[in-house]
C-alpha positions as CSV (number, residue, x, y, z in Angstrom):
1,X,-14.1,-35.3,-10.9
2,X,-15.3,-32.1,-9.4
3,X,-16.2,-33.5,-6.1
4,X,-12.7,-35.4,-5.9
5,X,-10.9,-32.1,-6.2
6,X,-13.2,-30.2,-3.8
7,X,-12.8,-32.8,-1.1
8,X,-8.8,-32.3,-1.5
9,X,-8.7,-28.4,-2.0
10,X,-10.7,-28.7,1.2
11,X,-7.9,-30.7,3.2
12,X,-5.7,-28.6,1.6
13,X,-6.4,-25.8,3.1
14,X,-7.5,-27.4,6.7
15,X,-7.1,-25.6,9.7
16,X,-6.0,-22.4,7.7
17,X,-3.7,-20.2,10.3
18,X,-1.9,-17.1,9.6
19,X,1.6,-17.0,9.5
20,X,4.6,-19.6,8.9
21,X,4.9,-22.8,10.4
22,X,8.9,-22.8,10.6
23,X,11.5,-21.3,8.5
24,X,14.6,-23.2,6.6
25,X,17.7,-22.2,8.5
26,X,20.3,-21.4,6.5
27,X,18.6,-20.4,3.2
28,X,18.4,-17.0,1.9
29,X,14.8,-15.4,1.9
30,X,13.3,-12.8,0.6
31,X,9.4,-11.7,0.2
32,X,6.8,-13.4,-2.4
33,X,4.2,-10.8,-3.9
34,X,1.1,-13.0,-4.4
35,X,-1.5,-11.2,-7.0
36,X,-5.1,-12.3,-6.6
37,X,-7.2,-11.6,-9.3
38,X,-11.0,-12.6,-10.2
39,X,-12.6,-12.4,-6.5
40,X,-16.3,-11.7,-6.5
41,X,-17.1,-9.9,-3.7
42,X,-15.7,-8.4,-0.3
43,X,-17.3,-11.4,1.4
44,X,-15.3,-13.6,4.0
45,X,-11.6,-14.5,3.7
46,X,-9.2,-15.7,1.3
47,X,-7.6,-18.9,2.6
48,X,-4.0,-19.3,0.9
49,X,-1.7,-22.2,1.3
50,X,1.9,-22.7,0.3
51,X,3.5,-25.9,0.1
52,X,7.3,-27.0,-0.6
53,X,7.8,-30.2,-2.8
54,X,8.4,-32.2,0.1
55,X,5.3,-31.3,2.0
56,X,2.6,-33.9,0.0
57,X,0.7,-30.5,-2.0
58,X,-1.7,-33.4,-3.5
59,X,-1.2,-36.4,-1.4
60,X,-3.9,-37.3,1.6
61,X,-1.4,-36.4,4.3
62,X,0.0,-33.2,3.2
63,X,1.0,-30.4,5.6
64,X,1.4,-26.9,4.3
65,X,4.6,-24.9,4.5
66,X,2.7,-21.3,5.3
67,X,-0.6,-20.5,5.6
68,X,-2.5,-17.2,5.5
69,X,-6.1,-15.8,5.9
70,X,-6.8,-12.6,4.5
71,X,-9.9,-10.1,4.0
72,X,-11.3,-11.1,0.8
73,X,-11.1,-7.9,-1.6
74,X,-13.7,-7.5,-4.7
75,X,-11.3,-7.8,-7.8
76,X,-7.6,-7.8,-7.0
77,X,-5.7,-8.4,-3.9
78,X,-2.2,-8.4,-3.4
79,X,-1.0,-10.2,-1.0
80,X,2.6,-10.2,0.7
81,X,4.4,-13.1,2.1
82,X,7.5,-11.7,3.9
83,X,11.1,-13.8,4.5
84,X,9.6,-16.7,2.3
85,X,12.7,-18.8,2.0
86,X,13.9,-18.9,-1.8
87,X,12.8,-21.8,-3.3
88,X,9.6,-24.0,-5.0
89,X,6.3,-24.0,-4.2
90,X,2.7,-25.1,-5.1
91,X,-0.4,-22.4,-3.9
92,X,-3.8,-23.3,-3.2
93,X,-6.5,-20.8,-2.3
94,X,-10.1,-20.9,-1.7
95,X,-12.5,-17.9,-1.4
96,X,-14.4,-18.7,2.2
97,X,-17.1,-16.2,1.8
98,X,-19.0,-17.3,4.9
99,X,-15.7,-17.7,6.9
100,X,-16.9,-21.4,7.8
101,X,-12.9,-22.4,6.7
102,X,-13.9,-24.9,4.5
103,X,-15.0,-24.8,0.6
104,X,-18.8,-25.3,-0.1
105,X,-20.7,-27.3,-2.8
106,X,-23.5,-27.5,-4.1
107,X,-25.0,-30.1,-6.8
108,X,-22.4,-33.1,-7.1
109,X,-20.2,-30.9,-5.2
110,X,-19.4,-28.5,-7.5
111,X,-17.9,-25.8,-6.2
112,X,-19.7,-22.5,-4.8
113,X,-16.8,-20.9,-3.6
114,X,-14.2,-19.8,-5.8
115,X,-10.7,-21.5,-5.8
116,X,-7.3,-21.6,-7.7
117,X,-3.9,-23.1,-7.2
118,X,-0.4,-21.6,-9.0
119,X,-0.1,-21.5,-12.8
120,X,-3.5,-22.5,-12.9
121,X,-3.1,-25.4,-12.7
122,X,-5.9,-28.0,-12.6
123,X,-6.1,-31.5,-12.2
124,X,-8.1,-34.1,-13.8
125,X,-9.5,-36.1,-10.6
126,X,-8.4,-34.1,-8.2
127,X,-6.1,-31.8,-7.4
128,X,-3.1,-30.8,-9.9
129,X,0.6,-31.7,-9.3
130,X,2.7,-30.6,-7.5
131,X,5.1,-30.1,-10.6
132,X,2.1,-29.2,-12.3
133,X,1.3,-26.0,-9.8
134,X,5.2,-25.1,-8.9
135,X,6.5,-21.8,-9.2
136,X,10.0,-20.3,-8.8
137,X,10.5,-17.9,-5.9
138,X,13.3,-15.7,-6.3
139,X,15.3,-12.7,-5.0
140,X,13.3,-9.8,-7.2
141,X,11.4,-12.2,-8.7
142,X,7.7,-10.6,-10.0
143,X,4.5,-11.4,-8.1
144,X,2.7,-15.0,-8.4
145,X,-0.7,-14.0,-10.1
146,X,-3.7,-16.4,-9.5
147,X,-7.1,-16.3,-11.1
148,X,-9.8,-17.3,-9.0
149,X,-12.7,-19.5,-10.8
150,X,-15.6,-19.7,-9.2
């Protein structure tokens, strides 16, 4: 179970790049505050992934919407996604605290590196939902918070 959702965290967060990918035309956007809370240490980067329902968040062949790598923080970080169309989304993170861009394991592949998607949401084989990890973003709309587990 463990090793089924490490292996998809991992492609999850793939070839983490900062910045967005492409923006809706059209739609109204405003900025997503994105509250990080449980980090360990000041070690590496925090990978962070958002995906759109349309994007595969816990399929194989998924491609995220807007990815970010940023300074891993002891404690909480607040991160700041400006002109994030309004909208759904799912949000994966991993704690890469040797910057190798991938999540490590260790016996049965647990987990050694902490990681957390939206709502908390966890999955029972693998990765959660995407209907299970969705959260509204709206105009004024209070920060996503996310609880790193390590």
């Amino acid at each position: 179970m463990k090793l089924l959702a490490t292996l998809l965290i991992s492609s999850l967060l793939a070839d983490i790049d900062a910045g967005a990918l492409d923006a809706d035309a059209g739609v109204p956007s405003a900025t997503m505050q994105v509250e990080i809370t449980g980090l360990r240490n000041d070690e590496g980067h925090v990978l962070l992934a958002l995906y759109r329902p349309q994007d595969g968040f816990s399929e194989t062949k998924q491609t995220a919407f807007r990815k970010q790598t940023i300074p891993a923080h002891a404690g909480t970080l607040t991160v700041q996604l400006d002109d994030l169309p309004i909208g759904t989304y799912a949000i994966a993170l991993i704690h890469d605290e040797n910057d190798n861009l991938k999540i490590d394991t260790g016996f049965f592949g647990i987990p050694t590196e902490g990681f957390c998607f939206s709502r908390g949401a966890m999955g029972l084989f693998g990765p959660p939902s995407f209907k299970d990890a969705a959260v509204a973003h709206l105009e004024g709309g209070g920060p996503q918070k996310l609880i790193v587990k390590y």
